[in-house]
N, C-alpha and C positions, 0 to 999 in steps of 0.2 A: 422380354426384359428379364437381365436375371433376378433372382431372389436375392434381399439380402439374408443372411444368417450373422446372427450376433454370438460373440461371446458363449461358449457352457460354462465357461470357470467363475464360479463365483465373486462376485464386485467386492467380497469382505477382501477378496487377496488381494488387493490393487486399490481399489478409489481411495482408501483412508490414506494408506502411505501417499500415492502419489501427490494425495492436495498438500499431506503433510510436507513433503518433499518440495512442491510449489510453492511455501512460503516462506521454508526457512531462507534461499536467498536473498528472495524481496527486502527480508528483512534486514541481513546481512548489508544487504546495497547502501536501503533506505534509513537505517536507524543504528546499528553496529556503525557503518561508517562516520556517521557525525560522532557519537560518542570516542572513537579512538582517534581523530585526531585532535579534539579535543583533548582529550587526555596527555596526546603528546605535545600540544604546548600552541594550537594552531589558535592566530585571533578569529574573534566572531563573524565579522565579515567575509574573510576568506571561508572559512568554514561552512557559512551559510551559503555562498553562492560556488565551490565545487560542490557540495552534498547535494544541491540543488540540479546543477546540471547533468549528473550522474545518474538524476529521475529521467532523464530524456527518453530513453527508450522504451518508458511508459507512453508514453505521449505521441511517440509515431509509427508504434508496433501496429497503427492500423494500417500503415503504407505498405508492409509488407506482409501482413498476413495472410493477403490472396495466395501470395507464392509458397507458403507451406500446405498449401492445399494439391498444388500440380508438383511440388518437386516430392518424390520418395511419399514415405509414409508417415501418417504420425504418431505412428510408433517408435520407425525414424529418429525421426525428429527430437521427441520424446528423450531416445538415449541418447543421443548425440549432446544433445542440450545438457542432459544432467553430467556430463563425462566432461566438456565444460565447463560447465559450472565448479564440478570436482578438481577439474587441473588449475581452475583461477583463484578458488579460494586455497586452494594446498599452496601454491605460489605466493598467494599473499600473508600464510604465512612466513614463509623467508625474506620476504622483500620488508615487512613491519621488523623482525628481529635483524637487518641488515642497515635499517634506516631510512632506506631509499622510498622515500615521499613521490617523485614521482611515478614510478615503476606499479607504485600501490595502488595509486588513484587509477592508471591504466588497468590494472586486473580488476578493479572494483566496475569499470565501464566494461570493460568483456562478461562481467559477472551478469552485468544486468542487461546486454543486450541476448546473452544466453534466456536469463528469465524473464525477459518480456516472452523473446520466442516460444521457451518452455509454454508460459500460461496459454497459448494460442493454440499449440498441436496437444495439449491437455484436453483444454474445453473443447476441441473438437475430436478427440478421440472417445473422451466422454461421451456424446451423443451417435457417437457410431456404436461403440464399443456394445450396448447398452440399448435394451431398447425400451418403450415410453413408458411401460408400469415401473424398470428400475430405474430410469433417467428419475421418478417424483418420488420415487422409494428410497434413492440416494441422495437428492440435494441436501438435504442435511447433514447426512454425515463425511461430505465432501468441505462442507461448509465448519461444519464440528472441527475437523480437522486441522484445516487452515487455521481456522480460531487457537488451534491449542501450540501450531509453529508459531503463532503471529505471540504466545504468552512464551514460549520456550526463545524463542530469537530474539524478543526485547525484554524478558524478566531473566529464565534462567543462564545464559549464556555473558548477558552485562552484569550479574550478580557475581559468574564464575571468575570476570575477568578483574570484579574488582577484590575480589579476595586476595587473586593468587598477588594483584599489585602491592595490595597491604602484607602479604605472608612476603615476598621476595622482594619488595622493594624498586621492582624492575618493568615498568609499562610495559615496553615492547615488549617484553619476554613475557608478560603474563598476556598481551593480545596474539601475541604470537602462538602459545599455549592454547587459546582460545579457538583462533583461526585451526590450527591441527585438531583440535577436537570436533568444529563445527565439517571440515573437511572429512573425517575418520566417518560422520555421520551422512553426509553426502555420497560418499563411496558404498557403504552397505548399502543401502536404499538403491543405487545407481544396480549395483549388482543384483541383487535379490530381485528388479524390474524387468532384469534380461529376463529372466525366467518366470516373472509373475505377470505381468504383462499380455491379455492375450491377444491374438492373431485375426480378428475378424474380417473376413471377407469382403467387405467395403472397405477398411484402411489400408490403400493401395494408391501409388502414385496416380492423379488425373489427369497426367500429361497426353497420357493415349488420347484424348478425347478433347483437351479442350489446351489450347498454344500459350503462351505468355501474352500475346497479343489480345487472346478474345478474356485473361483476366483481367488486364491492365482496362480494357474496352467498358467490363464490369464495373469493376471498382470505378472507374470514372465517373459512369453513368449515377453507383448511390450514392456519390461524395455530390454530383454538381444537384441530385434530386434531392438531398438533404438541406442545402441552403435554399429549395425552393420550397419548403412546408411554410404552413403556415406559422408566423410567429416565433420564425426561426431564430430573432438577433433579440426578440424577447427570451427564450432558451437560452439563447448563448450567451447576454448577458448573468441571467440566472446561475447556469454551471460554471459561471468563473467567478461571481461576487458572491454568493449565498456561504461562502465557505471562509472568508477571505480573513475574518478575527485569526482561525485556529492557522488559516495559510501564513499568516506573519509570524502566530506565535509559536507555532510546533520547534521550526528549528532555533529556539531561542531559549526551551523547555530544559534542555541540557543541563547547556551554557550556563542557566539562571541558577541550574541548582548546584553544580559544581562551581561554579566562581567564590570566592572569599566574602565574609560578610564587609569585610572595607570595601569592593569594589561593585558592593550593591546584591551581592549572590547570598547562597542560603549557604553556602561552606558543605552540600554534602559531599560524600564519597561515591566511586564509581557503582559498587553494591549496593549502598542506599539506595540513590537512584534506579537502579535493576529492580530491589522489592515494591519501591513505593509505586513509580511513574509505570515501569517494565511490567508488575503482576498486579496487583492492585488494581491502578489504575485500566491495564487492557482488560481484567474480569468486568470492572464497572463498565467502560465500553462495551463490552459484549452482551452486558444485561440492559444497557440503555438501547441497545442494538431491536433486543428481544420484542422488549417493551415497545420500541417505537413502532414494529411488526405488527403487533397485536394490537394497536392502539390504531394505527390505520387500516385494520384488515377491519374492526370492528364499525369505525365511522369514516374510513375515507379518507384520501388524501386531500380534498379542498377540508373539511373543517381540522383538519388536524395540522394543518401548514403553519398557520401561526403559533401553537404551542410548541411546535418542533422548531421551529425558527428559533423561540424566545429562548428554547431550552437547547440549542447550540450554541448562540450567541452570547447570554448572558451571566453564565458560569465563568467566561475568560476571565471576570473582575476577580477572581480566586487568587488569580496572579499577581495583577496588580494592587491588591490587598497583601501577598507576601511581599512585593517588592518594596514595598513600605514599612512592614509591621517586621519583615525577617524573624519568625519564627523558629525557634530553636526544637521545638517539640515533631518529632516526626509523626507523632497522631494527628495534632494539627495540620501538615502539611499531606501527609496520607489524605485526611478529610476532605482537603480541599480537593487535591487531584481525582478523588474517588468523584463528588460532587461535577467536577466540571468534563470527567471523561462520562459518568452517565449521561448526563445532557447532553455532548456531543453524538454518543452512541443514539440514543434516543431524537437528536435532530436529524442527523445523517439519515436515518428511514427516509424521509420528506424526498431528501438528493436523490436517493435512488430509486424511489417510487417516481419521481416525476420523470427521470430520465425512460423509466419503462415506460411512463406517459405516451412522452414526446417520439417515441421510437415505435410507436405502434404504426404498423402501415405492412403493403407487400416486402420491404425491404429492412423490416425492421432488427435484423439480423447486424447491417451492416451499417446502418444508423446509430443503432447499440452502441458498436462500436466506437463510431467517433464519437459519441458521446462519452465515451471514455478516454476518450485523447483529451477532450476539454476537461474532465474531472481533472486529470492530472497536472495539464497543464495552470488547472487554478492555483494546487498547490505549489508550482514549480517556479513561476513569478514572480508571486510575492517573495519566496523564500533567496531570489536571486540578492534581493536587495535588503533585506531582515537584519541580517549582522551590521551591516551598515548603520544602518538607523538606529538598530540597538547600540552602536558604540558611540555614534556621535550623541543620542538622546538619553543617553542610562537606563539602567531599566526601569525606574517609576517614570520616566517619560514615554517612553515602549510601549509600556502595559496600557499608558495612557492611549496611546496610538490605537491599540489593539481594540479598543471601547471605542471610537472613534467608529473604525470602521465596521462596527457593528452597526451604523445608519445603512453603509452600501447592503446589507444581511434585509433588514427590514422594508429597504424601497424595493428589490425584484419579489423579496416574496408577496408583497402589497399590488405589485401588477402582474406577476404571475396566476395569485388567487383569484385575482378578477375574472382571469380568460379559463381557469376550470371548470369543467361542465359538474352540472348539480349531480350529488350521487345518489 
């Protein structure tokens, strides 16, 4: 059998950028996109269900992730993807300052079926790359990093784009500004990877050894053994409803605070939004993140379900409090956002603690997975239909909504907790 040999180049030269590099499109797909067409004049409905559909290939990048395992490498894969990624968003800069709405939406769907892929031959060159002292020696700062795209691609970059709107007057031209900048920053990274990147002797195409046929054979096999665990359609109810307040409200978060206060919205501007909801509020998530970590590393995930539950759920009325009272003061509305992205962060441990739950087994690798096709898919649903509702219901109807379905939040975590084993 051969030996593996990992990596000698140090993981400071590669894991930070590369997670960094892994989120800024995500972001660009999932939260860039809803805000600039917003901006340029699109109703809520439409909005809500292309920005929604555009998450797809969150949702089925388990169908083909076997196949980056036998084709090329995932180093590969890797540049191929960021190079991609770089030619779709530099594209979408011309096509926003051209006008052209469909062409946009098209590179915005190449963007994200690039970064679904990207994520896949990442976290598995991660684990080649790297072996078990630095694989626990770097999850954090793999994780660190994403954290800081994920504050850079929804704070500083919707900050940058609403400045240049209020300095020039001119949306597209200031998202178009945006898009080359966010491109200029893709390219360096993309480049600096050819060469930082290294070479390890297991990331090599699998094709020698193992056909299309005996993956496809694979992958079948932990997809049809996953619907055979136990308390599987209890799970799957769980990873689609435990989430469903923040899945109607998220893409509606915008909308609400850029609309006029006559037609129910907070009147802010594009930058506002970037500071308050973009930085603010994703720090507060990420400390709700922390917290919810430490709070079930210390007592468990069964007695911690229901305060995470309560404190994902119950912070939505934040909203529906502004959609009433329309506050004018941005502390006020910072407060609120900050309040109800901690609780999210803070519940969200619960979702992905129990998904490592439920995925423990010989196969839990690829279990994992699908369980990540239903995460996404929970938010992908609701949001099909959100604009809609929002426009026929107004938004103190909406928000009303959003409370509502925070019953479906409280019935699976109540028969979920029942079926965890004592810790």
């Amino acid at each position: 059998m051969e030996r593996q040999t990992y990596s000698n180049k140090t993981p400071w030269l590669w894991v930070p950028t590369l997670y960094f590099i892994e989120g800024i499109p995500y972001f660009i797909v999932n939260t860039i996109s809803l805000i600039m067409f917003k901006d340029m004049g699109m109703d809520n409905g439409t909005l809500a269900l292309l920005t929604s559909l555009i998450s797809l290939p969150w949702v089925v990048k388990p169908l083909w992730s076997p196949f980056v395992d036998i084709f090329k490498s995932k180093r590969w894969w890797i540049i191929c993807m960021q190079f991609v990624m770089l030619a779709a968003v530099a594209l979408t800069a011309a096509s926003v300052r051209l006008s052209t709405f469909s062409v946009t939406l098209i590179l915005f769907i190449i963007a994200a079926f690039a970064s679904a892929t990207h994520d896949i031959a990442a976290d598995g060159f991660y684990m080649i790359a790297l072996d078990k002292r630095n694989q626990s020696a770097f999850v954090g700062i793999r994780s660190t990093f994403y954290r800081i795209a994920s504050v850079f691609g929804q704070g500083v970059l919707v900050v940058m784009a609403g400045l240049m709107e209020r300095r020039f007057g001119d949306i597209p031209a200031a998202w178009s500004l945006t898009m080359i900048i966010s491109a200029a920053i893709l390219g360096l990274f993309t480049v600096y990877h050819l060469f930082a990147l290294p070479k390890p002797s297991e990331d090599r195409s699998a094709g020698e050894v193992r056909t299309v046929a005996d993956v496809v054979k694979e992958f079948g096999g932990a997809f049809a053994s996953f619907f055979k665990k136990d308390g599987v359609w209890l799970a799957i109810a769980f990873m689609l409803l435990y989430r469903l307040p923040e899945a109607f409200s998220v893409k509606m978060l915008f909308p609400f605070f850029k609309d006029t206060v006559e037609v129910g919205g907070l009147g802010f501007t594009t930058d506002m939004y970037g500071i308050v909801y973009g930085t603010f509020g994703v720090v507060a998530l990420l400390a709700g993140g922390i917290a919810g970590g430490v709070a079930a590393a210390r007592h468990g995930l069964r007695r911690c379900l229901w305060p995470m539950a309560l404190a994902l759920a119950l912070p939505c009325s934040v909203y529906l409090y502004m959609s009433i009272a329309q506050p004018e003061s941005i502390w006020v509305v910072g407060a609120c956002v900050v309040l109800d992205q901690f609780g999210y962060g803070f519940g969200f441990s619960a979702y992905m603690l129990y998904m490592m739950h439920f995925s423990q087994g010989p196969l839990k690798t690829s279990h994992y997975a699908i369980c990540t096709a239903f995460m996404a898919l929970s938010m992908m649903l609701p949001g099909l239909v959100a604009g809609y509702l929002q426009e026929a219901m107004g938004y103190v109807g909406f928000f009303i909504l959003v409370m509502i379905c925070c019953i479906a939040t409280f019935c699976v975590t109540f028969f979920v907790q029942r079926r965890l084993p004592q810790e």
